[in-house]
KOLMIZA-407085 format. One record per residue (C-alpha): x, y, z; residue in three letters. Coordinates in steps of 0.2 Angstrom, whole numbers, padded with zeros to 4 digits, always signed. Example, Ala and Ser with C-alpha at 12.3 -4.5 7.8 and 13.67 -1.06 7.14 Angstrom:
2
+0062-0022+0039ALA +0068-0005+0036SER 
***
This chain:
171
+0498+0487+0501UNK +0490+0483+0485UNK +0475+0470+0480UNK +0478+0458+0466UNK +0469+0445+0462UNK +0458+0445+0477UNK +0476+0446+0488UNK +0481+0460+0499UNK +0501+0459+0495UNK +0511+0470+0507UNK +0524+0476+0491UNK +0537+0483+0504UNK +0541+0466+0515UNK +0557+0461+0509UNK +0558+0444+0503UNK +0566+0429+0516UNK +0584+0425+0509UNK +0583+0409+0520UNK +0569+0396+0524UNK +0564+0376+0525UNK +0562+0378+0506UNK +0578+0388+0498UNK +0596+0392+0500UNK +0606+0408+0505UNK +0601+0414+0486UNK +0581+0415+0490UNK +0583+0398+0478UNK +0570+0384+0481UNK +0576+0366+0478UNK +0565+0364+0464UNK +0571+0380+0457UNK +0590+0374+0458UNK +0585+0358+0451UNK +0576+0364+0436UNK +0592+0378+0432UNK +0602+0359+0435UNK +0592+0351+0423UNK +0592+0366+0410UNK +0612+0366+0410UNK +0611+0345+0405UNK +0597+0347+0393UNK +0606+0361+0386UNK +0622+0353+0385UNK +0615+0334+0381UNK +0608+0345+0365UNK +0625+0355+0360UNK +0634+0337+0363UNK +0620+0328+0351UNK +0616+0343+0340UNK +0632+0351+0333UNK +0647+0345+0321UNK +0661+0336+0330UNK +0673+0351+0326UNK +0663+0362+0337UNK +0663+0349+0350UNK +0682+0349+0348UNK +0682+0366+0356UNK +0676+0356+0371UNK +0662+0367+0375UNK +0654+0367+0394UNK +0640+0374+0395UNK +0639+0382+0413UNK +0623+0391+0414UNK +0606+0392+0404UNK +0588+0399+0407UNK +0576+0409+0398UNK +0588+0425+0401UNK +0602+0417+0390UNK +0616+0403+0391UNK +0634+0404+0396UNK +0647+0392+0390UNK +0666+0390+0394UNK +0679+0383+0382UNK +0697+0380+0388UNK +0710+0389+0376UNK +0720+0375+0370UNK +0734+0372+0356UNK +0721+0367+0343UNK +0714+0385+0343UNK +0729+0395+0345UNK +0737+0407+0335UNK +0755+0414+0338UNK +0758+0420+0354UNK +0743+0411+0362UNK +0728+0422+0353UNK +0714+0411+0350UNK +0710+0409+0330UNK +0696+0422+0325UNK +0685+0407+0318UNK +0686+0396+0336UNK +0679+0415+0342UNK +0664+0416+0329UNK +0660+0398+0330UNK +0657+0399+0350UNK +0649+0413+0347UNK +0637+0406+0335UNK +0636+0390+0345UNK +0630+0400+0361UNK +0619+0411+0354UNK +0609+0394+0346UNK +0606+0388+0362UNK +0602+0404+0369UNK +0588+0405+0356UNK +0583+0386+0362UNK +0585+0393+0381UNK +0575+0406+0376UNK +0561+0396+0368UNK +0557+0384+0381UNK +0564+0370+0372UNK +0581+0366+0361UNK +0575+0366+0344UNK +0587+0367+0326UNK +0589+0384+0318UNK +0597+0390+0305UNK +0610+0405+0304UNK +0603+0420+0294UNK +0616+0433+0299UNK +0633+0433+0310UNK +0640+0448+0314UNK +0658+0448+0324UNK +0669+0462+0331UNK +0685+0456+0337UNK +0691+0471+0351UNK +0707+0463+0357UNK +0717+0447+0357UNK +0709+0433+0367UNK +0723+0427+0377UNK +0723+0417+0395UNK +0714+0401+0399UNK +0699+0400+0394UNK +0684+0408+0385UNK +0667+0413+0391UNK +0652+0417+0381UNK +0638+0425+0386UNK +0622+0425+0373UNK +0605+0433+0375UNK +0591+0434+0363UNK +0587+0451+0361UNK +0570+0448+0353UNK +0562+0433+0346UNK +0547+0431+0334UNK +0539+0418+0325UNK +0550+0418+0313UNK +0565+0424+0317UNK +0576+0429+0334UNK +0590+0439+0337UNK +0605+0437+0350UNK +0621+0446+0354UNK +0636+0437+0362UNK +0649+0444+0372UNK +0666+0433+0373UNK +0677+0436+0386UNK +0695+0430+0388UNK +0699+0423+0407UNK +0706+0424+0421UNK +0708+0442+0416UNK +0689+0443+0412UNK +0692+0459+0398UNK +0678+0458+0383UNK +0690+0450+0368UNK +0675+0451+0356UNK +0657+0453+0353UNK +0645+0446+0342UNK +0625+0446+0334UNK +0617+0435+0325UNK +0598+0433+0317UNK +0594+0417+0316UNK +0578+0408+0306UNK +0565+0398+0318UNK +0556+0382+0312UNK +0540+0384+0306UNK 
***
């Protein structure tokens, strides 16, 4: 038992997984609701915000909170190489796109900035359906944040590349 705030808080009693006000994850309504509502804004953002040929990678953005953002592309002919491998630049620019909205995740609020550095590593072809990127910031200042992105090639689910990036806040 500790005090806080006036409280006695037993530390050791485990949390309810299941009640009036959450689902099988501990999740309240509200909670779900406002991850919902992060996935839109975040998307209604990258949909309003971004060059028409990013949006040509038909980008979905599947989850987003203050711990990063995580968007699917489908692997179509547009972004193919020979043999399937998905072009290094479709790679860099999800990457880049991700890790912007992870910054805005990040933040609190979806707000423009501005590319400083992009670093990609290309580990192995990106072949199969789709692709998933996962971006968090790593650390963010007043006047810059940095992000890392990790892509993954699916159904197999093996890492095909990973990126960084430092990117320039609005002052």
């Amino acid at each position: 038992m500790r005090k806080k705030w006036g409280r006695i808080s037993d530390t050791n009693t485990p949390r309810s997984i299941t009640s009036d006000h959450g689902d099988a994850t501990g999740l309240s309504w509200r909670t779900r609701a406002a991850k919902l509502n992060a996935c839109d804004d975040v998307q209604a953002f990258l949909d309003a915000s971004f060059a028409p040929w990013v949006l040509d990678l038909r980008p979905t953005v599947t989850q987003a909170n203050a711990q990063g953002v995580t968007i699917d592309i489908p692997i179509t002919q547009a972004i193919a190489r020979v043999g399937g491998i998905v072009s290094g630049q479709a790679l860099a620019t999800l990457a880049d796109t991700c890790m912007v909205l992870s910054v805005g995740a990040h933040l609190g609020k979806m707000v423009p900035v501005a590319t400083v550095t992009l670093d990609t590593q290309f580990l192995r072809p990106a072949l199969g359906d789709g692709i998933r990127a996962q971006a968090v910031v790593t650390r963010a200042g007043r006047s810059l944040a940095f992000a890392r992105c990790t892509l993954t090639a699916w159904p197999d689910t093996k890492v095909a590349a990973l990126a960084t990036a430092t990117f320039a806040l609005p002052v």
